[in-house]
N, C-alpha and C positions, 0 to 999 in steps of 0.2 A: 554790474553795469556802472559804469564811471563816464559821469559827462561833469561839464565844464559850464558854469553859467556865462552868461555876457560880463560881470562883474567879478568872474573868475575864481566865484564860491564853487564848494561840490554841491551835485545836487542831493535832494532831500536821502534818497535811497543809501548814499553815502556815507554823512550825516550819519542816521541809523545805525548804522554796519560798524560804526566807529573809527570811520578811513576818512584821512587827509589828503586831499588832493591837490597838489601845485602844478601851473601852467610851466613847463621848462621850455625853454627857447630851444627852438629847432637848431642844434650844434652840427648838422651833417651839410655839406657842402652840396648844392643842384651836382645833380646826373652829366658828366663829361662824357664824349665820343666813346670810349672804353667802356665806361659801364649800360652805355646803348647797345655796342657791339657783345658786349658780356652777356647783356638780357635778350639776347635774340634779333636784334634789328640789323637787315640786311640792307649791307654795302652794297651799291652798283656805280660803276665808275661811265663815264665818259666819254673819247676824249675826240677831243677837236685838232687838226692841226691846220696850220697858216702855208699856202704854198702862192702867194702872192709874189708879185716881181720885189719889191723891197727885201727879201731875202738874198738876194742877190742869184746869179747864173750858178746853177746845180752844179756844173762842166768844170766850174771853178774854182780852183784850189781855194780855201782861205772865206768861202760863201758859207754861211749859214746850212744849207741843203747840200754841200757837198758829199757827195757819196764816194768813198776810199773805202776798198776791202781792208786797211791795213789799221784803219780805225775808226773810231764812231765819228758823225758828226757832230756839231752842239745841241741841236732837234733830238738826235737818237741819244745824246747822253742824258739831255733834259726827262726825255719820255722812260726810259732805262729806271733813270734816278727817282723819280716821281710817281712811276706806276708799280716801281719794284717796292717802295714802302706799304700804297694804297694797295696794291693784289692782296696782301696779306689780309687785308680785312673784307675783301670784295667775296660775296657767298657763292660764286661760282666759278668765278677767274677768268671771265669772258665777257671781254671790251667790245662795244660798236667802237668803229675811228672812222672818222668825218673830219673832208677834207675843206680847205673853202678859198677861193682864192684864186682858184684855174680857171684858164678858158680851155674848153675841149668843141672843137668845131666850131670858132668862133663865139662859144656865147660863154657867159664866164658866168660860172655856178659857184655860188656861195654856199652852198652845201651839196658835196657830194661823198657817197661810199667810198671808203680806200680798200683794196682789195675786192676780195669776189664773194667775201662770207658776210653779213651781215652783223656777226659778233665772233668775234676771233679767239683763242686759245692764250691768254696768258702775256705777260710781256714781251715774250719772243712773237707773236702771233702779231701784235700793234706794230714790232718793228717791221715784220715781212710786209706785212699792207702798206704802212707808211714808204716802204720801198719800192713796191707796186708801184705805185700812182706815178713814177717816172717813167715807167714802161709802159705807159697807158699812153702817151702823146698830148700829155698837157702842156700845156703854155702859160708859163706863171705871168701873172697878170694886173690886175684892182680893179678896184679898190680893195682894204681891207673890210669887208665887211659881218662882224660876226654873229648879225641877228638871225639869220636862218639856224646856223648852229644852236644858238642858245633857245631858240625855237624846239629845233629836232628835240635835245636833248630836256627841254623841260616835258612836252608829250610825252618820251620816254618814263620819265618821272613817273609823271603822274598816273601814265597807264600802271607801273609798276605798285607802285602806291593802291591803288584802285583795288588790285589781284592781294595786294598782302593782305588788305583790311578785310577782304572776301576770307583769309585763311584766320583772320584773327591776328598778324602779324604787323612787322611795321617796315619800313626801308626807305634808306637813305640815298640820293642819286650827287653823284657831288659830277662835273663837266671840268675836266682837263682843257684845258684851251692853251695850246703850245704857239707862241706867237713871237714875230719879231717886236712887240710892242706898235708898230704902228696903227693902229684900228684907226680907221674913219668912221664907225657908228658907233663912238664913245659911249652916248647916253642909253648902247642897247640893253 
């Protein structure tokens, strides 16, 4: 047994034994994202997108949301680039995507499902939804508002969280939010 006094003597049993014991300063560097995901803590991703009027008309060459089979948009290059690092470490590789920004029959929802699944397949799986929601007859809109998203996705969290500690586990929920940058509930 080897303890440590306050004064940084060994204790008595030490002492005895004829062992020296010195305090060494902790030389390891805190735990980075890597060595959480190394030790079993599970990734869940996200993601939100912005289909507000500030993005400019979908229809539109040269807009934000434009849609060309013959290339990505900046949306689908952002989402491509950014979920294709994060899948890697995501424990399932199935995204919810939430929309926020549209009006659909006149009332403009700050948080709605894109596509018909609830959690999608993969980064190709976020871009089919994200392409959905044009077929769906929305009307890009505003304000930018993104407290219901950051709402949805921290319940997600936390329910998530909740289920790992019941396994003895841990997990981490991180929220993609794809935006033209203009939010009107900054401080959400």
């Amino acid at each position: 047994k080897a303890e440590i006094s306050g004064d940084g003597s060994a204790s008595i049993e030490d002492r005895v034994a004829g062992m020296s014991v010195k305090s060494m300063p902790s030389s390891s560097p805190p735990p980075n994202f890597v060595d959480y995901i190394a030790g079993g803590c599970e990734l869940n991703v996200v993601v939100g997108i912005d289909f507000t009027g500030s993005n400019g008309d979908p229809r539109k060459a040269g807009t934000l949301h434009h849609l060309d089979s013959n290339s990505l948009n900046d949306y689908e290059k952002a989402i491509k680039s950014i979920l294709g690092v994060l899948s890697k470490y995501d424990s399932d590789k199935k995204f919810p995507v939430y929309g926020f920004g549209a009006k659909y029959d006149g009332v403009v929802r700050h948080c709605f499902q894109c596509g018909t699944q609830e959690e999608v397949e993969g980064v190709g799986g976020v871009l089919d939804a994200y392409r959905s929601v044009f077929k769906s007859g929305l009307v890009m809109s505003s304000p930018t508002d993104i407290t219901e998203v950051i709402q949805t996705a921290a319940a997600r969290a936390q329910n998530s969280l909740e289920a790992a500690k019941k396994k003895g586990r841990q997990t981490y929920t991180i929220l993609l939010l794809v935006t033209d940058g203009a939010v009107s509930d900054i401080s959400a």
